[in-house]
OpenMM code with the backbone's topology and positions (N, CA, C; nanometers):
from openmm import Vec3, app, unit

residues = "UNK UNK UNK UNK UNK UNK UNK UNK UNK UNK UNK UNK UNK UNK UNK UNK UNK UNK UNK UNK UNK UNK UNK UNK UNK UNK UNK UNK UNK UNK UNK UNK UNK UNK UNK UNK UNK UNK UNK UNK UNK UNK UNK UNK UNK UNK UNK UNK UNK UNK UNK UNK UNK UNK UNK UNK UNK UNK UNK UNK UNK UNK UNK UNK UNK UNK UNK UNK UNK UNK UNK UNK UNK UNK UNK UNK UNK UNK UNK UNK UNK UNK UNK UNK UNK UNK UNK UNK UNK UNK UNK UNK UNK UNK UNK UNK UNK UNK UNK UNK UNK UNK UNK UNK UNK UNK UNK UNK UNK UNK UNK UNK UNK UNK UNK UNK UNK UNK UNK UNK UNK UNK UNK UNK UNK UNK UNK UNK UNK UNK UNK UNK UNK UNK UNK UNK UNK UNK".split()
positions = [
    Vec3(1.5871, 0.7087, -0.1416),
    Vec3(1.4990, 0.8176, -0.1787),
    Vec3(1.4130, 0.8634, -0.0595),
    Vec3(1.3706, 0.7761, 0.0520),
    Vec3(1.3075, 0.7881, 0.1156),
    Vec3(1.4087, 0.8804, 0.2746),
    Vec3(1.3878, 0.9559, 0.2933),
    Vec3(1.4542, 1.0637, 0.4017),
    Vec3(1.4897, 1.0052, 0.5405),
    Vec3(1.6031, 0.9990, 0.5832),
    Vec3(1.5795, 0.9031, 0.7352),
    Vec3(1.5105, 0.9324, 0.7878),
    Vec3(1.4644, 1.1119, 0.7959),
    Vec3(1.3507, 1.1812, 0.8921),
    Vec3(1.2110, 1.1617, 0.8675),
    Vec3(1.1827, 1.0515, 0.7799),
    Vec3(1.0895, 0.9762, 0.7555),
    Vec3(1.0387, 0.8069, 0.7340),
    Vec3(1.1773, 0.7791, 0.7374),
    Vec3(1.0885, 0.6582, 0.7361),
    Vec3(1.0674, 0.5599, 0.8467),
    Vec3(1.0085, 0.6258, 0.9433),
    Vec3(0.9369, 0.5865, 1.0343),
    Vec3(0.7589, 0.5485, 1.0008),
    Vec3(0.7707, 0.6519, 0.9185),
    Vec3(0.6327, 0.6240, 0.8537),
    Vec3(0.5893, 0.5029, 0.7806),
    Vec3(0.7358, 0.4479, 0.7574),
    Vec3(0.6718, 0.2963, 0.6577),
    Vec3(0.7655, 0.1808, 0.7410),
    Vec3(0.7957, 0.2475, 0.8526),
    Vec3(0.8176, 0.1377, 0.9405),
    Vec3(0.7419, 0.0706, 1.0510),
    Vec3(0.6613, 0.2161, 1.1281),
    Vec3(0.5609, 0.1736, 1.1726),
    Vec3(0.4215, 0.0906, 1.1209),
    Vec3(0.3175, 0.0756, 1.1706),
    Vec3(0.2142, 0.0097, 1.0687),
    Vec3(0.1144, 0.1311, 1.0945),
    Vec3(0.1462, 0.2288, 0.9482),
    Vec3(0.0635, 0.3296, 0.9661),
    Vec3(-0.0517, 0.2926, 0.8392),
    Vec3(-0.1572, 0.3459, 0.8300),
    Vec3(-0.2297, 0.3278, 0.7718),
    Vec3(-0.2345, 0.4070, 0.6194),
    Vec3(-0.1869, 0.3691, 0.5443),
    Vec3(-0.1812, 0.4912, 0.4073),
    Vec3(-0.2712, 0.4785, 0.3382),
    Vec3(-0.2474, 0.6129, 0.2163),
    Vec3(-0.4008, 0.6651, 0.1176),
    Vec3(-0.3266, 0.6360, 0.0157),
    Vec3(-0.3984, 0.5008, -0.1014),
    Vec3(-0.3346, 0.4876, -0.2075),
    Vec3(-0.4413, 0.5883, -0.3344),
    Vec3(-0.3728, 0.6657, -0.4094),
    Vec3(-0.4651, 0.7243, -0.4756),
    Vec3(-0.3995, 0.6774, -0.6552),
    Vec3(-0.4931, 0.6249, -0.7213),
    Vec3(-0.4794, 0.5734, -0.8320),
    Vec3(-0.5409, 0.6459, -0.9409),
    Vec3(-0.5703, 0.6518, -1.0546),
    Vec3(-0.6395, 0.7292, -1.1350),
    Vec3(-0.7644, 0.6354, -1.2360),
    Vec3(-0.9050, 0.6586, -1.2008),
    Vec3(-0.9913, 0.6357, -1.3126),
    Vec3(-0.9369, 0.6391, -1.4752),
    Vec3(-1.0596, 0.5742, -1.5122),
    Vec3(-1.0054, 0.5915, -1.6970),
    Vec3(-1.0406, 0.7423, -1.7044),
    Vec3(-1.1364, 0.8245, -1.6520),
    Vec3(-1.1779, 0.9482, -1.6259),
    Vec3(-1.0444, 1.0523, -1.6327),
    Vec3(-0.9834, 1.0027, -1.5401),
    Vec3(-0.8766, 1.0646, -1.5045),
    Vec3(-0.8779, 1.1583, -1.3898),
    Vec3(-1.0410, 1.0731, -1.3306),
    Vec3(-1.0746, 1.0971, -1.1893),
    Vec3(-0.9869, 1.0442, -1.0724),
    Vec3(-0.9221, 1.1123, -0.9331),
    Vec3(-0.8504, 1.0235, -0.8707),
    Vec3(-0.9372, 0.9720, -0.8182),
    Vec3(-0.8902, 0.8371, -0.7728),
    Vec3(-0.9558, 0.7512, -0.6965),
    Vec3(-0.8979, 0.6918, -0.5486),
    Vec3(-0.9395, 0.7163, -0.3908),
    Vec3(-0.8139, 0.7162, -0.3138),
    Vec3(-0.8757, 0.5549, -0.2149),
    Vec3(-0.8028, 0.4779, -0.1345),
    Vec3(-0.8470, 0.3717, -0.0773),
    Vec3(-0.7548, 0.3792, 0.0403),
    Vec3(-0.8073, 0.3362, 0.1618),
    Vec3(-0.6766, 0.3112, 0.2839),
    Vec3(-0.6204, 0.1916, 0.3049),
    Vec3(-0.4652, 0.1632, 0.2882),
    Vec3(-0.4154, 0.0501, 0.2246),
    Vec3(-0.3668, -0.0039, 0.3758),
    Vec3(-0.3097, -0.1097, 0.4050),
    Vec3(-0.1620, -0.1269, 0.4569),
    Vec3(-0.0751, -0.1796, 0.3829),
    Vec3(0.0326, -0.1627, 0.3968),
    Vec3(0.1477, -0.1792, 0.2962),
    Vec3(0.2907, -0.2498, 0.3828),
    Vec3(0.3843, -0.3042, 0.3204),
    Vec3(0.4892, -0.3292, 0.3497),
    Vec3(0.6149, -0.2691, 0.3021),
    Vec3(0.7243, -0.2379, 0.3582),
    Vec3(0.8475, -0.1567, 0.3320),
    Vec3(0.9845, -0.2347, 0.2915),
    Vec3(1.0527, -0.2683, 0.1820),
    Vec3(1.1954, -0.3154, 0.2220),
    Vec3(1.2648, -0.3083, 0.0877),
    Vec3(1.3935, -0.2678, 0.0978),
    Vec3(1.4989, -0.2457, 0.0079),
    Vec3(1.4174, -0.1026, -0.0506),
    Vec3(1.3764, -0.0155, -0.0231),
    Vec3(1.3030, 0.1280, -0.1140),
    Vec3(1.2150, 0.0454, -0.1657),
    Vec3(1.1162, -0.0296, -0.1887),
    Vec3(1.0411, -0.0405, -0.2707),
    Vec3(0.9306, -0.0690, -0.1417),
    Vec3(0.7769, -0.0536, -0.2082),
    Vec3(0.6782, -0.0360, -0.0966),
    Vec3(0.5764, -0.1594, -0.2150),
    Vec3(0.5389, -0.2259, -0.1120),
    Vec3(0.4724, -0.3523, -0.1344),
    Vec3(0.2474, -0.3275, -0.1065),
    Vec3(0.1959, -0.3628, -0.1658),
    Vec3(0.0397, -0.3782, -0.0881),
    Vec3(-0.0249, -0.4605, -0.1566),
    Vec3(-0.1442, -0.4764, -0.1247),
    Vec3(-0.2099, -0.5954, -0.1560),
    Vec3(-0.3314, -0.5554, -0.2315),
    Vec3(-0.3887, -0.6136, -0.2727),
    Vec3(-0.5523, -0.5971, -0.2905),
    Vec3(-0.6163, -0.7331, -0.3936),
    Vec3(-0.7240, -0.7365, -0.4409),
    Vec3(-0.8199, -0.8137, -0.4894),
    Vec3(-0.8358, -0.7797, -0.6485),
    Vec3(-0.7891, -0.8950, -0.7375),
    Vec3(-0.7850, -0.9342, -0.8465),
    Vec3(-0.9625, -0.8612, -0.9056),
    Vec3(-0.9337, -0.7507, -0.9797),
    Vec3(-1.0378, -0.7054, -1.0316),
    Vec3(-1.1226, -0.5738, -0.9544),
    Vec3(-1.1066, -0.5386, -0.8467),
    Vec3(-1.1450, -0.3984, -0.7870),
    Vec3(-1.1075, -0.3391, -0.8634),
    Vec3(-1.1106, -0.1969, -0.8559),
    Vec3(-1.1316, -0.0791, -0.8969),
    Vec3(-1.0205, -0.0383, -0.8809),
    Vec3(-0.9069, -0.0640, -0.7468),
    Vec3(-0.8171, -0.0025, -0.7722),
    Vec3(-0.7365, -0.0522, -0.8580),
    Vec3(-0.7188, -0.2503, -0.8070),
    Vec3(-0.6461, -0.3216, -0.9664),
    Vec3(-0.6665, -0.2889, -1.1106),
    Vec3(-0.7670, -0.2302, -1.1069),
    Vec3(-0.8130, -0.2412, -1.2738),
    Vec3(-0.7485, -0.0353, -1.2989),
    Vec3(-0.7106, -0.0015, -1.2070),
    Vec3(-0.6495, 0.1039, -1.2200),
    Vec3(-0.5108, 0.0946, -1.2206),
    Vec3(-0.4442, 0.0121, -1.1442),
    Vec3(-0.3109, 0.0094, -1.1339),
    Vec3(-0.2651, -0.0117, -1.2824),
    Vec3(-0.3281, -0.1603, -1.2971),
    Vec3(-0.3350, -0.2180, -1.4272),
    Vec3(-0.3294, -0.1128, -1.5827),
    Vec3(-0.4043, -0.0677, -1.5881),
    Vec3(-0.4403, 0.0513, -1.6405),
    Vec3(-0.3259, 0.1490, -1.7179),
    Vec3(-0.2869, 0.2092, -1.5791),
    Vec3(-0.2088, 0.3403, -1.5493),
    Vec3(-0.1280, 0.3313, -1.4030),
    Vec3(-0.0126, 0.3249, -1.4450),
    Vec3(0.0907, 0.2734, -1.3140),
    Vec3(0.1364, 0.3481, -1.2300),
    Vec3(0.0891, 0.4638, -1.2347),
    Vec3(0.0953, 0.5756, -1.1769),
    Vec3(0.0259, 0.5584, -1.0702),
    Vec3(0.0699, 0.6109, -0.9230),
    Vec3(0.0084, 0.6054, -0.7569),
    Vec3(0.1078, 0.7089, -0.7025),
    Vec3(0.0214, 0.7476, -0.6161),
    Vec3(0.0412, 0.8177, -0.5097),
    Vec3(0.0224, 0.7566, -0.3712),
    Vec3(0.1002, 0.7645, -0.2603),
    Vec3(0.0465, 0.7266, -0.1264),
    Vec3(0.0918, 0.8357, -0.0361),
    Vec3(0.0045, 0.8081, 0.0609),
    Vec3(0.0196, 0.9045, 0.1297),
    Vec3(0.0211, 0.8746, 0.2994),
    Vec3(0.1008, 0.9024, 0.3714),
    Vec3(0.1328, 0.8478, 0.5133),
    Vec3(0.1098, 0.9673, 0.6065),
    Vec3(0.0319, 0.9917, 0.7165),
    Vec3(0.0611, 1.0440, 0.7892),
    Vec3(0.0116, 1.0030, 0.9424),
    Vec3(0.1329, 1.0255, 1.0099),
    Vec3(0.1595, 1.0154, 1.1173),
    Vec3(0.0515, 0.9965, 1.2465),
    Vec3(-0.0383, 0.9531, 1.2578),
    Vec3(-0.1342, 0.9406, 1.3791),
    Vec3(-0.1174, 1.0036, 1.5007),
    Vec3(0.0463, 1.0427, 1.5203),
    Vec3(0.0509, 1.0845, 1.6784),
    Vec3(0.0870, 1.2539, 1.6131),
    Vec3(0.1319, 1.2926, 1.4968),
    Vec3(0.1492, 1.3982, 1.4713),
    Vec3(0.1187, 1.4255, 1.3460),
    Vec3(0.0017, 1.5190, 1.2859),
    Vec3(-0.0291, 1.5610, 1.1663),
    Vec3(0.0709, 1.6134, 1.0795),
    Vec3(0.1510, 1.7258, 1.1306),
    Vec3(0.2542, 1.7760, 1.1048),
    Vec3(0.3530, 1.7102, 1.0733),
    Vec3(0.4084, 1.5909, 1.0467),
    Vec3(0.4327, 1.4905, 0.9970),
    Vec3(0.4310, 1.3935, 0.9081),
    Vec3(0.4218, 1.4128, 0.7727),
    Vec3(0.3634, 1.3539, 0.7213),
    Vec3(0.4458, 1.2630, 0.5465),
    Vec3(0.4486, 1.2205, 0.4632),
    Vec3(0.4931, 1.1830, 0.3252),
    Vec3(0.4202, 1.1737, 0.2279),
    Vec3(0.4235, 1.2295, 0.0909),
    Vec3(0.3647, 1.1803, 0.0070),
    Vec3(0.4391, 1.0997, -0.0571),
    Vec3(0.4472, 1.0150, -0.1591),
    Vec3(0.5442, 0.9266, -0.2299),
    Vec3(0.4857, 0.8842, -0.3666),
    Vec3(0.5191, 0.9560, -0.4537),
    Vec3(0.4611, 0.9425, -0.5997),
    Vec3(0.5464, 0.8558, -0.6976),
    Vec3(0.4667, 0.7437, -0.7093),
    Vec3(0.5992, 0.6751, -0.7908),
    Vec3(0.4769, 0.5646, -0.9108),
    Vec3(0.5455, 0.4363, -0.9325),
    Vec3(0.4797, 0.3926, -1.0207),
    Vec3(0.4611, 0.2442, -0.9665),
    Vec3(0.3811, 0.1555, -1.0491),
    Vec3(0.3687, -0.0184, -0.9929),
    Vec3(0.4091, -0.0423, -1.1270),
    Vec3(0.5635, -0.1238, -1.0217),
    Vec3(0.6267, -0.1791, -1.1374),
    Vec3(0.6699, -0.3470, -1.1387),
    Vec3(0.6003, -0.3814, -1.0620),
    Vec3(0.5389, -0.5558, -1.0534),
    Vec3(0.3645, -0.5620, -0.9939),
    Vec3(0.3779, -0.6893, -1.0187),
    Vec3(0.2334, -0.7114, -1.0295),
    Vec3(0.2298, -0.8773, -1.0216),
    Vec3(0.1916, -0.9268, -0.9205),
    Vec3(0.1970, -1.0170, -0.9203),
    Vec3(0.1133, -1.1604, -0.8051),
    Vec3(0.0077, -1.2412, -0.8223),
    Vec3(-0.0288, -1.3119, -0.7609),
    Vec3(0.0350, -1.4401, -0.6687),
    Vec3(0.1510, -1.4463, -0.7179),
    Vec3(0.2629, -1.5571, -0.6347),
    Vec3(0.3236, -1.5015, -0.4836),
    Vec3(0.3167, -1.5917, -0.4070),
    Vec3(0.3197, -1.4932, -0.2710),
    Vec3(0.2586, -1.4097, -0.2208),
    Vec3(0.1277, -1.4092, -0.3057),
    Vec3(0.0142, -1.2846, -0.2424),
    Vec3(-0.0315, -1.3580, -0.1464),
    Vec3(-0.0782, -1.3990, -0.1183),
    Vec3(-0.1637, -1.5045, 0.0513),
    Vec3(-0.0438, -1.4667, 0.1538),
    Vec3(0.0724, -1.5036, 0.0936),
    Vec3(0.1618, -1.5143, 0.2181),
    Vec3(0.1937, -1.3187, 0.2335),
    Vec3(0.2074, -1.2198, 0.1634),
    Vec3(0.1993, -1.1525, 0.1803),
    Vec3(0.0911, -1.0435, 0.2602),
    Vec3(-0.0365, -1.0729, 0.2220),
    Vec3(-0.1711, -1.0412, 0.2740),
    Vec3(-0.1547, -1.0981, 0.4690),
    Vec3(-0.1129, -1.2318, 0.4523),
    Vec3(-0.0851, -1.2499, 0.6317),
    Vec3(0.0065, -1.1752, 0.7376),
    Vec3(0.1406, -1.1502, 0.6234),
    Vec3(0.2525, -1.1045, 0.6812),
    Vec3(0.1941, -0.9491, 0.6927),
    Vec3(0.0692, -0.8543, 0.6608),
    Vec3(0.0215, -0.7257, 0.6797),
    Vec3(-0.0660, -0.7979, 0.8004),
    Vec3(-0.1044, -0.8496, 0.7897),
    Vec3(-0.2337, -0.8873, 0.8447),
    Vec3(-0.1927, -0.9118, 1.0111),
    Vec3(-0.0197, -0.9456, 1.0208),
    Vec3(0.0289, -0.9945, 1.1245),
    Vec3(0.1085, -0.8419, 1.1936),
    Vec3(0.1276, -0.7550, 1.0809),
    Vec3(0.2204, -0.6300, 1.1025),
    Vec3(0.0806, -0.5038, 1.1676),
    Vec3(-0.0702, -0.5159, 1.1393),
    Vec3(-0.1730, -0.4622, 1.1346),
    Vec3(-0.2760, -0.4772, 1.1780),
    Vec3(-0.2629, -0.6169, 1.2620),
    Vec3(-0.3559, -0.6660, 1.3313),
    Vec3(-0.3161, -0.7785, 1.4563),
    Vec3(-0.4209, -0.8046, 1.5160),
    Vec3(-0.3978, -0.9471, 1.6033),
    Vec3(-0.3828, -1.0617, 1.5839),
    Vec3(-0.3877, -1.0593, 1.4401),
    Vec3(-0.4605, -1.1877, 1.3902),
    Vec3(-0.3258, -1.2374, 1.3090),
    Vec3(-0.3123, -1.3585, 1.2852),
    Vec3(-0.2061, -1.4593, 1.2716),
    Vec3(-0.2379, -1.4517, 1.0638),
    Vec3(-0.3449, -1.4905, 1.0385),
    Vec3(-0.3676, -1.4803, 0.8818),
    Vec3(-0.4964, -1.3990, 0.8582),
    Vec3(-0.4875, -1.3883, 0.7372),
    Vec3(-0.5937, -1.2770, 0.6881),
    Vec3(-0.6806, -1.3578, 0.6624),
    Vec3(-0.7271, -1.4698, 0.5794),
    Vec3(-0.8272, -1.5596, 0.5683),
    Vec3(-0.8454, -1.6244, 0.7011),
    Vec3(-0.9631, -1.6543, 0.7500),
    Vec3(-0.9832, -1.6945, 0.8603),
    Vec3(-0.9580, -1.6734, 1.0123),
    Vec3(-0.8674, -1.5281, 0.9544),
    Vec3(-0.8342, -1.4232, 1.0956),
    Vec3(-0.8895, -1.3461, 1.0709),
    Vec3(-0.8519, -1.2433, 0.9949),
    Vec3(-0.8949, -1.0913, 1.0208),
    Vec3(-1.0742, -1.1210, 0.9207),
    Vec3(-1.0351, -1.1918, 0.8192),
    Vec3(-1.1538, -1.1877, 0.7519),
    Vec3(-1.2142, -1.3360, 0.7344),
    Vec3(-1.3311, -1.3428, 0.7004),
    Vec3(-1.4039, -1.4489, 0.6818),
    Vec3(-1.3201, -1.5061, 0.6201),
    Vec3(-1.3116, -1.7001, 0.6150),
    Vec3(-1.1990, -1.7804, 0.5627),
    Vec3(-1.2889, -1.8032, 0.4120),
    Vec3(-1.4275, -1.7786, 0.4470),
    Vec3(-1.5507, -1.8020, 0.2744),
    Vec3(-1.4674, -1.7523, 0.1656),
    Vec3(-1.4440, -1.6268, 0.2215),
    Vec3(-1.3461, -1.5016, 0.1222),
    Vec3(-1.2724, -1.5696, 0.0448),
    Vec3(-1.1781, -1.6167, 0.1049),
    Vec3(-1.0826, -1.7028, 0.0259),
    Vec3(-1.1043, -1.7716, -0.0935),
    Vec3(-1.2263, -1.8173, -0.0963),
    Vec3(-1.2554, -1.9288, -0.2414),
    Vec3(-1.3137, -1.8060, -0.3642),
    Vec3(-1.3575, -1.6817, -0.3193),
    Vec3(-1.4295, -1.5993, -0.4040),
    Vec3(-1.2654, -1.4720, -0.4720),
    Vec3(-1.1663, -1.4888, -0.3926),
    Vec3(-1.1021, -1.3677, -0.4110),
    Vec3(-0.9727, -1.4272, -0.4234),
    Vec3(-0.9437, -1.3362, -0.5822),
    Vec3(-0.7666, -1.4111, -0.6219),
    Vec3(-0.7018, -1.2643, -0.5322),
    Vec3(-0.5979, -1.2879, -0.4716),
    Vec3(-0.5321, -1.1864, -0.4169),
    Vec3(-0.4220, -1.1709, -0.4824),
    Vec3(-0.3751, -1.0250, -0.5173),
    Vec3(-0.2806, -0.9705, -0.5918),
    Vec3(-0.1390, -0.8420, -0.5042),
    Vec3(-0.0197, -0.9137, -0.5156),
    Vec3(0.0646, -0.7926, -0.4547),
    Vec3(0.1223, -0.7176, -0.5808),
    Vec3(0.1170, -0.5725, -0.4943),
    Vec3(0.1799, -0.5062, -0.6368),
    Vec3(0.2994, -0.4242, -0.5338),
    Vec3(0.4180, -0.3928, -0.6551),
    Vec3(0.5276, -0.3224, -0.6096),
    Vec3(0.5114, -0.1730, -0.6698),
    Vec3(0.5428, -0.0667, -0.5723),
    Vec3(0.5602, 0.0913, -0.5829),
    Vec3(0.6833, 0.0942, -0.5964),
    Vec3(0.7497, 0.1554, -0.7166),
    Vec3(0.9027, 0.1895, -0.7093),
    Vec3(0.8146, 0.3777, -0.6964),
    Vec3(0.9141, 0.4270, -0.5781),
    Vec3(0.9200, 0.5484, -0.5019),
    Vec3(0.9524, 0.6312, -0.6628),
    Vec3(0.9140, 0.7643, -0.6966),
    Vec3(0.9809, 0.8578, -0.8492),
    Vec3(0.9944, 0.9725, -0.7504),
    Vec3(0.9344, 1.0215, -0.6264),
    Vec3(0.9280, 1.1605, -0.6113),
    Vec3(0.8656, 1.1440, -0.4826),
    Vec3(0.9267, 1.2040, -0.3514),
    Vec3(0.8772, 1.2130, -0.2251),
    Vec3(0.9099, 1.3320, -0.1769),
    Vec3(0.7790, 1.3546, -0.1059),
    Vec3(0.7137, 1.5011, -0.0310),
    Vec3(0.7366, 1.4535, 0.0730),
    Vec3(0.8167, 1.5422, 0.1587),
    Vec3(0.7881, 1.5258, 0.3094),
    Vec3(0.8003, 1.6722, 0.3830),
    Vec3(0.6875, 1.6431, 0.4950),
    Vec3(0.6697, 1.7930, 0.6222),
    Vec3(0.6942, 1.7002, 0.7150),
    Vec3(0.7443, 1.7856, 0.7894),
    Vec3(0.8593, 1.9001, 0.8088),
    Vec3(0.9317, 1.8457, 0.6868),
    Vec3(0.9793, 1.9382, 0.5988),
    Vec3(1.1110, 1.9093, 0.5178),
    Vec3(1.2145, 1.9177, 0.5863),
    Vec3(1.3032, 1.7764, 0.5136),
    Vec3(1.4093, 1.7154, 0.6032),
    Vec3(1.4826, 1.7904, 0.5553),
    Vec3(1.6539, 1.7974, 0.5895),
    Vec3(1.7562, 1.8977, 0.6543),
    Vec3(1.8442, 1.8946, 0.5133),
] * unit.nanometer
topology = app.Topology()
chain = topology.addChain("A")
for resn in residues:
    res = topology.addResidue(resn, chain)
    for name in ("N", "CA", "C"):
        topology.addAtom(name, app.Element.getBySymbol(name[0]), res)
């Protein structure tokens, strides 16, 4: 689903906009990093935020990628979270943490290791429904 003339965007470690929906039916947007493989797009976050308690919710997301070296460039990818799951979240959170940073693990690298005892970490899966891309591919 994803365009060859794009997915550079979820190969590089670009920084994306996950936008989720309030009970409002306000959007709500956060800057994620994420992981890419087999079409399905992987990210992380914290058992009980605002965006979990949205995913949770209403499985509906949007992300959005664009290109740092070229605006004109860019993906949206509207699809749904269709796992959810705390097993392999630590090891997942490092393996971003290693794709997105200097740092070897996310507890006690990138972030305070305290964190760790206060925060259940959660990966959720994006199955892709509908992708925007500029330049439209050929």
């Amino acid at each position: 689903m994803i365009p060859d003339s794009h997915k550079d965007l979820l190969e590089k470690p670009i920084h994306a906009v996950l936008t989720t929906l309030m009970a409002d039916g306000q959007p709500q947007s956060s800057v994620i990093w994420i992981s890419y493989d087999n079409g399905l797009i992987q990210l992380s976050s914290i058992l009980g935020r605002q965006k979990d308690r949205n995913m949770r919710r209403d499985p509906r997301v949007t992300l959005l990628l664009l290109d740092p070296e070229d605006s004109y460039h860019w993906m949206e990818i509207r699809g749904e979270i269709t796992a959810i799951t705390e097993v392999g979240a630590l090891e997942h959170i490092d393996r971003l943490t290693r794709r997105y940073t200097d740092h070897e693990r996310f507890y006690g690298g990138y972030a305070a290791a305290e964190r760790q005892e206060r925060e259940t970490r959660v990966t959720y899966t994006v199955t892709p429904r509908k992708v925007i891309v500029y330049p439209k591919s050929s």
